[in-house]
N, C-alpha and C positions, 0 to 999 in steps of 0.2 A: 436509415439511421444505423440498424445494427450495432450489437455489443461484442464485447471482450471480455472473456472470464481468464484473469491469471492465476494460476493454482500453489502457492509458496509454500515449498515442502521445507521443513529442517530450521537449523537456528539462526536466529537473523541477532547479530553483534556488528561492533565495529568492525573485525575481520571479515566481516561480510558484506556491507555497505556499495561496493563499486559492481558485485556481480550482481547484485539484485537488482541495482539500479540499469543495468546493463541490460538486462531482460526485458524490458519495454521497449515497444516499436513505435514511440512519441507519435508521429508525423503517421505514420500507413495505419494507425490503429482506426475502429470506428468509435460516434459520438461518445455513446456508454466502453466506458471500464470499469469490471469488478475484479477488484483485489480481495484473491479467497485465502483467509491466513488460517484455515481449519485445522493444516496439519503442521504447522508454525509455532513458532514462540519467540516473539518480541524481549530481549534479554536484556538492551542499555537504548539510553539518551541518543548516538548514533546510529540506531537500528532506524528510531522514531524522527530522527534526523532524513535520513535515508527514503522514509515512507513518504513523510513529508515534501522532496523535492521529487521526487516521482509524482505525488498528486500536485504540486506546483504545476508540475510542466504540462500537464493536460489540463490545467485549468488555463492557461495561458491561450493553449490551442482551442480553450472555448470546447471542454471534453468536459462529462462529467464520471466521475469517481464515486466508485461503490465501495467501501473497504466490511469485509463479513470474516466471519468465522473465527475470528479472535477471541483467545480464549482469557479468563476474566482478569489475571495477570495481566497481559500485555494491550489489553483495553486501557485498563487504569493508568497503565503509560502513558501509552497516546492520549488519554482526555489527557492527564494531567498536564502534557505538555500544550494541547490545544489543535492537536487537528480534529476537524469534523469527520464522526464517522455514519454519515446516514445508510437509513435501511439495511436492515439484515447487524448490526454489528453482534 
């Protein structure tokens, strides 16, 4: 089965959205992936857009997504827009 820890340093906005997204190996990844936002900060709607079609695309492939480290700002986004963040957020 095997996991995936990705580590997201620095500010995630819309100016950032296509590298982030970028940085995932969709298809060669294993089952588990955790998204570590420890040293992050989630800034707009498009960041949480962004995170969102990332954990789409591994739930597609039938992957499951960890999203942690968020810090209590850029949580409140994410719930507020509605992705699920289990364990560790």
């Amino acid at each position: 089965m095997g996991e995936k820890v990705y580590t997201v340093s620095g500010q995630l906005f819309f100016g950032t959205m296509t590298h982030f997204v970028d940085q995932f190996s969709f298809q060669d990844d294993p089952q588990q992936i955790i998204i570590d936002f420890s040293r992050s900060h989630v800034w707009d709607l498009s960041a949480v857009t962004a995170i969102s079609k990332v954990v789409e695309k591994y739930r597609q492939l039938d992957k499951f997504v960890v999203i942690t480290g968020l810090n209590d700002e850029s949580k409140r986004l994410i719930d507020r827009v509605g992705i699920s963040t289990p364990a560790g957020h």
